[in-house]
DOGUBA-532217 format. One record per residue (C-alpha): residue number from 1; residue in three letters; chain; z, x, y. Coordinates in nm, 3 decimals. Last residue first. Example, Ala and Ser with C-alpha at 12.3 -4.5 7.8 and 13.67 -1.06 7.14 Angstrom:
BEGIN
  num  residuo  cadena       zz       xx       yy
    2      ser       A    0.714    1.367   -0.106
    1      ala       A    0.780    1.230   -0.450
***
This chain:
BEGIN
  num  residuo  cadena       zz       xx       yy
  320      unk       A    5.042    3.097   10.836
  319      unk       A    5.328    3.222   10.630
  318      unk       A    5.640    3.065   10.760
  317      unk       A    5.563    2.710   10.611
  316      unk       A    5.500    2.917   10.259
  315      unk       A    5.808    3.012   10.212
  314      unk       A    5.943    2.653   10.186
  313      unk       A    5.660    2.522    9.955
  312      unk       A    5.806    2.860    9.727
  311      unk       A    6.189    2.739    9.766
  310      unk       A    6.096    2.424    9.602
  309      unk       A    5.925    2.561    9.325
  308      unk       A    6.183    2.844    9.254
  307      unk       A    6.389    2.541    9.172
  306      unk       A    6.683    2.455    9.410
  305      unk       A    6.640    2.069    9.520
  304      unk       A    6.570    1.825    9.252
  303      unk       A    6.644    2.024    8.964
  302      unk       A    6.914    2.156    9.079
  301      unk       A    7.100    1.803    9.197
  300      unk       A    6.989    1.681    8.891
  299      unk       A    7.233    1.951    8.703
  298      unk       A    7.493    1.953    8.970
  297      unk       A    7.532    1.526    8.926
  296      unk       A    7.510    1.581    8.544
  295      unk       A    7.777    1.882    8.559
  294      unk       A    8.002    1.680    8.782
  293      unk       A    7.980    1.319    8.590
  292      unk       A    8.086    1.487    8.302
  291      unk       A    8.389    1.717    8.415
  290      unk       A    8.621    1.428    8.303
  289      unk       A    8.508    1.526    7.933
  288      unk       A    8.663    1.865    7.983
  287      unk       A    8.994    1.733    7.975
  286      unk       A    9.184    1.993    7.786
  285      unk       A    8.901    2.206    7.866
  284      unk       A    9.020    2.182    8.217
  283      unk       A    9.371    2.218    8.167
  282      unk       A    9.353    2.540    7.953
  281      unk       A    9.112    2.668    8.247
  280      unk       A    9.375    2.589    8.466
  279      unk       A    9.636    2.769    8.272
  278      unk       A    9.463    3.077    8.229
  277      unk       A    9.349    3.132    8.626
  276      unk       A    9.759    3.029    8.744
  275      unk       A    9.782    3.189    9.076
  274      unk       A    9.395    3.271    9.111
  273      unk       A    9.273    2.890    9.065
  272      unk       A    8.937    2.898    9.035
  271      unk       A    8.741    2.633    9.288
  270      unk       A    8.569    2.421    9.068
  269      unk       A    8.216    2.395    9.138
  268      unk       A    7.978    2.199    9.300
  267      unk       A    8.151    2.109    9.647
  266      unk       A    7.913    1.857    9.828
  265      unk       A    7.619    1.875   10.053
  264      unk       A    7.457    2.093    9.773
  263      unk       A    7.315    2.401    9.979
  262      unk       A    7.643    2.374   10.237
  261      unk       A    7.876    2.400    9.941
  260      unk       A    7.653    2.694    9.859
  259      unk       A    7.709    2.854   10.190
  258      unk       A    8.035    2.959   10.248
  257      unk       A    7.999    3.144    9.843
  256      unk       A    8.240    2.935    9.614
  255      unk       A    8.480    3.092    9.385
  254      unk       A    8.470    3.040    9.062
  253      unk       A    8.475    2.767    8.803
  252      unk       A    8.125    2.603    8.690
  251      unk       A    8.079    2.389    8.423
  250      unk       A    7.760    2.406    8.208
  249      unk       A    7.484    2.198    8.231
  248      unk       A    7.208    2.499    8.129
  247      unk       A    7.074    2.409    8.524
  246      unk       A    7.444    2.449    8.644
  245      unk       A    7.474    2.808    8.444
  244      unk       A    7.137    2.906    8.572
  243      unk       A    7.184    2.816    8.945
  242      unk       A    7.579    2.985    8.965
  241      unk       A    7.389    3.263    8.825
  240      unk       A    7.100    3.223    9.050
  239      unk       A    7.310    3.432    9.308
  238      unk       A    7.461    3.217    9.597
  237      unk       A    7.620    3.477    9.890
  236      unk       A    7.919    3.618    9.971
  235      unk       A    7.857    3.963   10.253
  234      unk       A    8.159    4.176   10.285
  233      unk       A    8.056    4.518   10.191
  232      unk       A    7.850    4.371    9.864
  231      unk       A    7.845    4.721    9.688
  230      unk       A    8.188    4.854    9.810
  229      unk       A    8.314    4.474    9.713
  228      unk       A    8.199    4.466    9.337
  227      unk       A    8.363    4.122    9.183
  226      unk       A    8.442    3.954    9.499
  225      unk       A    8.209    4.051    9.758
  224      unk       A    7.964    4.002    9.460
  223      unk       A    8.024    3.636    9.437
  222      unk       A    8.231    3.449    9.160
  221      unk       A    8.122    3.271    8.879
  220      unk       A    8.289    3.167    8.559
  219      unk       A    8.100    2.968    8.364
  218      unk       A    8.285    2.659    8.125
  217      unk       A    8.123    2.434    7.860
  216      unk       A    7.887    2.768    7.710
  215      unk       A    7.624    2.721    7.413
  214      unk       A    7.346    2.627    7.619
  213      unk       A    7.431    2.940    7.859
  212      unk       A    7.408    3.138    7.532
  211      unk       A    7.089    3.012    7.416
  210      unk       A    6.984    3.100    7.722
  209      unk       A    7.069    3.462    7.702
  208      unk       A    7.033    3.469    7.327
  207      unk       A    6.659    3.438    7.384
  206      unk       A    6.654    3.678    7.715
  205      unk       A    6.801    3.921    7.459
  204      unk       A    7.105    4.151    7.509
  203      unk       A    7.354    3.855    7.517
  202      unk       A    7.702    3.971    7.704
  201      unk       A    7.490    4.245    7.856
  200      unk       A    7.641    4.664    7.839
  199      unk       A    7.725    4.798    8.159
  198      unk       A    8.071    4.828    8.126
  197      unk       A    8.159    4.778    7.767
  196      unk       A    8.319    4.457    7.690
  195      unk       A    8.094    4.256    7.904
  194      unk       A    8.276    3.855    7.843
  193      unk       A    8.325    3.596    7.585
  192      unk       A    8.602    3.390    7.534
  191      unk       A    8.634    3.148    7.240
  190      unk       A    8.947    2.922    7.239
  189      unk       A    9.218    2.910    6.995
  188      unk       A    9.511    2.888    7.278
  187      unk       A    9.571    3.315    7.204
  186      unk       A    9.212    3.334    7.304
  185      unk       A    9.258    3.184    7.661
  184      unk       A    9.662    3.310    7.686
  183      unk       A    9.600    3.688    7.624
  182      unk       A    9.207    3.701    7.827
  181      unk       A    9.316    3.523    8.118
  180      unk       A    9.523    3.692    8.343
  179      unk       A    9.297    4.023    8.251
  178      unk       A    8.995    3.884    8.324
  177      unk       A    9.105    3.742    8.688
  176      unk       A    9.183    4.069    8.829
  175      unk       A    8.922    4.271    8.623
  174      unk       A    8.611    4.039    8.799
  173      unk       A    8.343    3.995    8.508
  172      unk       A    8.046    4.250    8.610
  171      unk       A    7.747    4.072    8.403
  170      unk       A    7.881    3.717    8.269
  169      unk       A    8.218    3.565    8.192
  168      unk       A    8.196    3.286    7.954
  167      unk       A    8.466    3.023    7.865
  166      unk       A    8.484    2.806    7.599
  165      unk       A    8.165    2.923    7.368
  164      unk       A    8.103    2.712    7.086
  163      unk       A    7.970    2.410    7.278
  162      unk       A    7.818    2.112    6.976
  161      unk       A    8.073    1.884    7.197
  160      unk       A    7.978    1.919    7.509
  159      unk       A    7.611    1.786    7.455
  158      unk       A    7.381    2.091    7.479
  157      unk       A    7.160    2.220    7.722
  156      unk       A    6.862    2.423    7.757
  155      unk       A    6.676    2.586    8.043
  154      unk       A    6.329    2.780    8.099
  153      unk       A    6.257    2.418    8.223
  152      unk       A    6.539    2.459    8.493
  151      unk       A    6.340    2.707    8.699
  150      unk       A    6.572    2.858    8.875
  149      unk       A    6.652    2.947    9.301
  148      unk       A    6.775    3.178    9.550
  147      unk       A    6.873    3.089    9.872
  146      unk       A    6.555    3.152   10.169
  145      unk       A    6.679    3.288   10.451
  144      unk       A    6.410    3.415   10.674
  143      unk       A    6.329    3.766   10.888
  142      unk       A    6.047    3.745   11.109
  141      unk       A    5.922    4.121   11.107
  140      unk       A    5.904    4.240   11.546
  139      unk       A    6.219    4.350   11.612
  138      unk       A    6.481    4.355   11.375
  137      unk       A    6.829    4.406   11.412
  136      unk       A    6.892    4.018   11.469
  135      unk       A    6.713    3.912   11.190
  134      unk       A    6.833    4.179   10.965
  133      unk       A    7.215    4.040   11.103
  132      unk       A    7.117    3.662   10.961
  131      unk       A    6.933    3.725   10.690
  130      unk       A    7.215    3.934   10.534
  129      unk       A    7.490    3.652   10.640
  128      unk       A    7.241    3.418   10.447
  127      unk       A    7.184    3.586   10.153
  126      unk       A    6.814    3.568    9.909
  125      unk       A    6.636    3.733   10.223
  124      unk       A    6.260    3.642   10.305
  123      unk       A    6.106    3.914   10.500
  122      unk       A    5.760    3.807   10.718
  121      unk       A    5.534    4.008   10.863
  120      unk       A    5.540    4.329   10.760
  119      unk       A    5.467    4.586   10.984
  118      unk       A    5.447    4.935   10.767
  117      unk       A    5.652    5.070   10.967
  116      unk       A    5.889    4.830   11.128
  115      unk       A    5.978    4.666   10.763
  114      unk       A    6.070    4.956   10.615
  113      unk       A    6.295    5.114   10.892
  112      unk       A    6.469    4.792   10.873
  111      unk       A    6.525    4.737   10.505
  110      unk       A    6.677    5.136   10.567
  109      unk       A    6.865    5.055   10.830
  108      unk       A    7.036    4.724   10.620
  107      unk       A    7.036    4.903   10.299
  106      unk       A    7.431    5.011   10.326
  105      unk       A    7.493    4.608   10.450
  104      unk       A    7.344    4.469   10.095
  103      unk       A    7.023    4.257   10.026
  102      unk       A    7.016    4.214    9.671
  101      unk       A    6.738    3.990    9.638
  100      unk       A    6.406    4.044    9.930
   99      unk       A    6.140    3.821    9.916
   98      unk       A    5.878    4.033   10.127
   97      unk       A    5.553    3.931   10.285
   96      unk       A    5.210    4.133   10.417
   95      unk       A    4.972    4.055   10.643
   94      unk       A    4.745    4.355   10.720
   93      unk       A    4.668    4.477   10.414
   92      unk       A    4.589    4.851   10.288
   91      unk       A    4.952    5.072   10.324
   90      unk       A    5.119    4.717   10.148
   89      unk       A    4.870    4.749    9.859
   88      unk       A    4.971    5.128    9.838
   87      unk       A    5.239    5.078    9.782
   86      unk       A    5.477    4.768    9.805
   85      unk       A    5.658    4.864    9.466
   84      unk       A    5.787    5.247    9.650
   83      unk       A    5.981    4.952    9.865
   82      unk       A    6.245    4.877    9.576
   81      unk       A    6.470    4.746    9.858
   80      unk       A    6.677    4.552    9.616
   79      unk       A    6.529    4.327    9.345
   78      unk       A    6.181    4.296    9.551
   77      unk       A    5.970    4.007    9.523
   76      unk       A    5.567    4.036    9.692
   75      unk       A    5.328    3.868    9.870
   74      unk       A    5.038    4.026   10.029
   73      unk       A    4.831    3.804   10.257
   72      unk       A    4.435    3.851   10.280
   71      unk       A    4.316    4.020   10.611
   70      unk       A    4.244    4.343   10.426
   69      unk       A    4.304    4.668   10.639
   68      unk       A    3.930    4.899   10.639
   67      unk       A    3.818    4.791   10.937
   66      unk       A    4.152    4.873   11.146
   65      unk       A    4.057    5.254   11.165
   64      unk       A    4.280    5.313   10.858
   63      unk       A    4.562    5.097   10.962
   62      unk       A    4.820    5.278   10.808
   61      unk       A    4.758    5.559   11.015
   60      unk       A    4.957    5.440   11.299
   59      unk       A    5.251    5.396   11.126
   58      unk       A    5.295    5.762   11.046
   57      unk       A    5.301    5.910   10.729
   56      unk       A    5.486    6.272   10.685
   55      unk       A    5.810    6.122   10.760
   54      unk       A    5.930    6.277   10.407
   53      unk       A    5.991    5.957   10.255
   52      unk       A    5.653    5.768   10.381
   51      unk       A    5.433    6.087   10.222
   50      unk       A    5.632    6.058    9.858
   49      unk       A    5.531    5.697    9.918
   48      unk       A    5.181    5.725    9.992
   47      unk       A    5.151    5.955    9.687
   46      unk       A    5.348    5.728    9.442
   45      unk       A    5.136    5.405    9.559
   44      unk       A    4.839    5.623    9.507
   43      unk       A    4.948    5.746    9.130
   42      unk       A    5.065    5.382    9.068
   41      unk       A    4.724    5.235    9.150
   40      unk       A    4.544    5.421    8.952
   39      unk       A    4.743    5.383    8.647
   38      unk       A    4.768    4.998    8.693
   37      unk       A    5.103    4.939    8.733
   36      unk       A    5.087    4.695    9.049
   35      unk       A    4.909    4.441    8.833
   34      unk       A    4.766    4.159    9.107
   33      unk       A    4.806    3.816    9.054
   32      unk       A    4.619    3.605    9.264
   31      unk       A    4.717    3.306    9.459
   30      unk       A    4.565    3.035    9.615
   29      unk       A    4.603    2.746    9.299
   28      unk       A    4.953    2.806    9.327
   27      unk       A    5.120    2.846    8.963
   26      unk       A    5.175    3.216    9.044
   25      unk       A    5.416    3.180    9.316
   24      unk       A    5.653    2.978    9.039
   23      unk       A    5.612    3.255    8.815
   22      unk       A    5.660    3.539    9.051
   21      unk       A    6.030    3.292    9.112
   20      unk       A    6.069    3.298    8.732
   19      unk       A    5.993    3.644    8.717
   18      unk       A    6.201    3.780    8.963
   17      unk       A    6.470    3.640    8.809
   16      unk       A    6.414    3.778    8.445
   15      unk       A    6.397    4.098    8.663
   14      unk       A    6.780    4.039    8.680
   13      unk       A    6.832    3.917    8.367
   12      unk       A    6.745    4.247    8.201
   11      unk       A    6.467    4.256    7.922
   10      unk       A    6.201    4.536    7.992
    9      unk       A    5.897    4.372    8.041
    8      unk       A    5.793    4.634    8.332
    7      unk       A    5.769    4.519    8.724
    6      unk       A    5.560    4.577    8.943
    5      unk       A    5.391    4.181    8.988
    4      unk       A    5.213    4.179    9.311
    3      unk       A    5.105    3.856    9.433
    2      unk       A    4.782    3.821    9.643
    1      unk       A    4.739    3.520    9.882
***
């Protein structure tokens, strides 16, 4: 198996995620690492893909003469269909694999399109209502969901008491619920922090980011249908978020995505309460020792169950 790693070191939390799941392929004593931004190989993958875009490269040259197609598996993560990343590696092998975040309904034709020409064999989608209609549209790539993951080591946690943020909004905080809460939370006393500036990250380090999760009793989490609807066009799914916050042993209040409940066999988080949002997060951190038992039982229950790790061993029963 060959992993492609595209990506810059560029500090976002989003390709923060793809490395902790590239990491986790990585530790498998089969893989190779492969540098997809090698000079050479950028110019190629560029050319190939200028010649993809314009129709100009047909699926039946791809297999140059069939001798020249490695047999050796191509693995690669994708935040969003990124597919210039796959070239030319994906233009040269003949079993090739896709984790796939950021899945939405306006990609679907094009995720499809992708996949039926340049054959891929296996696309593993981060949502399960996006797994399940790519599955259904697609014809020949096997189309999986796999939920995303964390790798709780990267992690830290703090007892409750040494917390100095209350209440933590991160990335594209929902306005609705911001603005019912902002007045009463900090009028209370309590420390709120949230993007003030679209665009711009709570913690602009990966340092701070964790540091900051440590530092947090209560993350607020809801799903992109939610927070950024003409993006998400319907679809609620588990983003590590929820995953990063439980694995830093904070307490989640949100809304719940249909299937996370289903992923922990229980309900993890505490469903936010849109009639009186300021009020119940007064109560809660009121009373935020009652929570304990929650964020320890979420916290193992990551670590058991929804690592990277985990969700590799499960990938790799579909690629055979």
């Amino acid at each position: 198996m060959r992993l492609i790693v595209n990506h810059g070191r560029i500090y976002h939390p989003s390709i923060d995620t793809v490395d902790e799941l590239e990491s986790a392929i990585a530790q498998s004593p089969n893989v190779r690492v492969l540098n997809g931004r090698r000079p050479d190989t950028l110019i190629l993958g560029r050319v190939l893909w200028e010649l993809y875009f314009r129709n100009l490269l047909h699926p039946n040259t791809l297999s140059l003469a069939g001798s020249l197609q490695r047999i050796e598996d191509y693995f690669i993560a994708l935040m969003g269909p990124r597919f210039n990343n796959c070239l030319p590696h994906f233009a040269l092998s003949a079993s090739k694999h896709i984790y796939l975040f950021d899945a939405w309904p306006s990609s679907y034709d094009q995720i499809v399109k992708f996949m039926a020409h340049f054959r891929v064999t296996n696309l593993f989608v981060s949502s399960r209502q996006s797994a399940q209609r790519l599955d259904k549209m697609s014809s020949s790539t096997q189309v999986h969901w796999i939920p995303e993951g964390v790798d709780p080591t990267r992690y830290h946690h703090k007892p409750s008491n040494q917390r100095r943020i209350d209440v933590l909004q991160l990335g594209r905080k929902w306005d609705y619920y911001h603005e019912r809460i902002l007045q009463p939370i900090e009028s209370a006393g309590y420390v709120y922090l949230f993007e003030k500036v679209k665009g711009q990250l709570v913690f602009p380090s990966r340092h701070e980011f964790i540091n900051g999760l440590s530092d947090t009793k209560i993350s607020i989490c809801f799903p992109s249908n939610i927070t950024h609807p003409d993006r998400a066009g319907g679809v609620s799914t588990v983003t590590t978020r929820y995953l990063q916050s439980m694995a830093s042993k904070c307490l989640v209040v949100g809304t719940p995505p249909p299937e996370l409940n289903d992923l922990f066999g229980y309900p993890p988080i505490i469903e936010a309460d849109l009639e009186d949002p300021a009020g119940q997060l007064k109560a809660i951190l009121s009373q935020y020792e009652q929570y304990a038992d929650l964020i320890e039982a979420n916290y193992e229950a990551v670590c058991q169950n929804h690592t990277w790790e985990r969700r590799w061993q499960e990938m790799q029963t579909h690629i055979v």
